[in-house]
Structure formats: C-alpha cells, structure tokens
C-alpha distance (Angstrom), angle and dihedral (degrees) to the residues before:
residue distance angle dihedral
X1 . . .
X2 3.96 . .
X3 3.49 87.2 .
X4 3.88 94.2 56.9
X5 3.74 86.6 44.0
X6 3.89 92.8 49.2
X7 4.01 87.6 51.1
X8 3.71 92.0 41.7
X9 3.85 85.4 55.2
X10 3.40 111.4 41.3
X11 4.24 88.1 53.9
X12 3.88 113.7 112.9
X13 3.48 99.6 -117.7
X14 3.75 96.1 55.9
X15 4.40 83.9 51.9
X16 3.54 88.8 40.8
X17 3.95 86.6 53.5
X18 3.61 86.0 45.5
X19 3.98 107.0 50.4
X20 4.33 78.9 41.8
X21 3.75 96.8 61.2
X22 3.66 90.3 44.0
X23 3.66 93.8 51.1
X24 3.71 94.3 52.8
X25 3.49 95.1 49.5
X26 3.77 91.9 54.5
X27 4.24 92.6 43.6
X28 3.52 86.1 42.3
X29 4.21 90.4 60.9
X30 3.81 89.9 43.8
X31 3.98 95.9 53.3
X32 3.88 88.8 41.4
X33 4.09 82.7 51.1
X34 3.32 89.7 47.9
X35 3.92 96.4 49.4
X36 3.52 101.9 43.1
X37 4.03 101.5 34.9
X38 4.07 96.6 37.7
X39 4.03 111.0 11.9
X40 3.64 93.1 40.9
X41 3.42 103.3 52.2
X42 4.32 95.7 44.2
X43 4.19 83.8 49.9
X44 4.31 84.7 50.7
X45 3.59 90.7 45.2
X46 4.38 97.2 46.6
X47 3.58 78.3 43.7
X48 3.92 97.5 67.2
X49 3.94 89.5 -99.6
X50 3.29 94.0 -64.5
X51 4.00 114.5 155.7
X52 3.84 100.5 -144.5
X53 4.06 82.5 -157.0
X54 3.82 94.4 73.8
X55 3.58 99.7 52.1
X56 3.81 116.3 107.3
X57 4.24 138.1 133.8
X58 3.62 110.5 -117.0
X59 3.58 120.4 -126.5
X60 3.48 108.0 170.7
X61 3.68 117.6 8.8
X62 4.04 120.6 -134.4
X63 3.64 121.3 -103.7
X64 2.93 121.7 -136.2
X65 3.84 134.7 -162.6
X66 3.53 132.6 -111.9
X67 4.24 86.2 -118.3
X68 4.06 86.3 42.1
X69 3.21 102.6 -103.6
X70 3.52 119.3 142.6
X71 4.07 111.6 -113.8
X72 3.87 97.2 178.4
X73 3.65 119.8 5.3
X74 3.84 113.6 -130.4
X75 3.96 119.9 -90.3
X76 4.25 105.5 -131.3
X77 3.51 132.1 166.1
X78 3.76 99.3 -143.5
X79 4.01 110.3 -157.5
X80 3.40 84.6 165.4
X81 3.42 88.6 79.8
X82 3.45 100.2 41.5
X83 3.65 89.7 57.1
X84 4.01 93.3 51.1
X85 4.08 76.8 56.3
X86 3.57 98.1 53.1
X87 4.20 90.7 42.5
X88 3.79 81.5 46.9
X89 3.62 97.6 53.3
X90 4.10 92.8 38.6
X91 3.96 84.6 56.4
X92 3.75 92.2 41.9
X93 3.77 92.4 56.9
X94 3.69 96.6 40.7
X95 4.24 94.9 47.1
X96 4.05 85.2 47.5
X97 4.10 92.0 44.7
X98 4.05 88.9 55.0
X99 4.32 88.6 44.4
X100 3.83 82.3 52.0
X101 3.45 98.6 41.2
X102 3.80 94.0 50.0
X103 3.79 93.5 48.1
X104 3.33 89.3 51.1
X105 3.97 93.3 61.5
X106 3.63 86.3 42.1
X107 4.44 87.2 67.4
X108 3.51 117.6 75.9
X109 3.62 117.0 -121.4
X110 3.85 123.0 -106.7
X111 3.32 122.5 -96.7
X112 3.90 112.2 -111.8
X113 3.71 102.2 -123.5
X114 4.00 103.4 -155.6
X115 3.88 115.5 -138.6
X116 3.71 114.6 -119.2
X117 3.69 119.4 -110.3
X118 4.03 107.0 -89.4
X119 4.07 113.1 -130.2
X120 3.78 126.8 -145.3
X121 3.35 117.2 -54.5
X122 3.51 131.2 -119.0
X123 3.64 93.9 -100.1
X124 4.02 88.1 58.7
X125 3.50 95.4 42.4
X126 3.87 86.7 55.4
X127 4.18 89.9 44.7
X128 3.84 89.3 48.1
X129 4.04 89.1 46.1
X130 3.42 90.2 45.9
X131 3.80 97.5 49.2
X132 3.84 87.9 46.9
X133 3.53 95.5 63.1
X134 3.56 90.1 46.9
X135 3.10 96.2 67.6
C-alpha cells in the first residue's frame, strides 16, 4: 500500500496540484492586499470618505455598563460590509481577468494544422469500378 501511495504521489499531476494550490494561496493574499490597502481606500475616498465598512442599521443598540463594560453587544446588520465584499470580489475578478489575460498573450498560438484533402470513398471507387466494367 505505501508503495501505491508513493507512486500515486510522486506523479506530476498530484505536484502540479500541489505547486497550484500554493500559488493561489499566495496570489490570492496579494489581490486581497491590493483590494483592501489600494482599491479600497481610492473607492472610500471617490466616495466622499466614506468607509463602506462602518455602515450598518441598528437593531438593538449595545448596553453598556455604568463601569463600561459591555453587557449585551449591539445587534447590526452591517451592509457596509457586504458591500466592501461585493467591491472586493468585483476587483478580485477584474485584477485576476488582466493576470489571465496577460498570460494568455504570453502563450504562443497553435499552429493550425490543415486537414488533408479526403479522396473518393470506397463507395465511389466501387461506382467508378463498376461503371468501368460496364463498359
């Protein structure tokens, strides 16, 4: 069984699959980087300064105790951050589109491999054979 394993392994795809996880994990931290620490802030600043992040509806408001503690936390529905999702995932697609779109220039196109012209069948060989003798 561990040698099955060990051939299962050491096959390309598997590494392939490997280096491929790893690679998106790492892109994926530099597009969220990108979103939140550059694309966020430009979209906060066209939008008046407004931090999408802190908008929300309160339900409940928190109470709070004399000493400042906090006796029930307050009960929000945050859009806010749902929209900092969406604008995230809008600027997610579109960063990943270019990377795709620029690798994608990088690979050269396939050749076109042209068909060779197809002869008579065997059903017109036989007809012209047939027609032959015939005559």
């Amino acid at each position: 069984m561990f040698k099955e394993f060990k051939a299962f392994i050491m096959t390309g795809n598997v590494i392939d699959l490997a280096v491929a996880v790893i690679l998106a994990g790492a892109v994926g931290l530099v597009v969220n980087g990108f979103v939140s620490d550059i694309a966020m802030p430009i979209v906060g600043h066209f939008a008046g300064g407004l931090d999408f992040a802190d908008l929300k509806v309160v339900l409940d408001p928190a109470v709070v105790a004399a000493d400042g503690t906090v006796e029930k936390p307050e009960n929000a529905i945050r859009y806010g951050a749902w929209i900092n999702a969406i604008i995230n995932l809008i600027t997610v697609g579109l960063v990943l589109f270019a990377i795709v779109k620029a690798y994608n220039k990088t690979k050269k196109p396939e050749p076109v491999v042209e068909e060779a012209p197809k002869g008579p069948t065997e059903i017109d060989l036989l007809t012209e054979i047939r027609d032959a003798l015939k005559k």
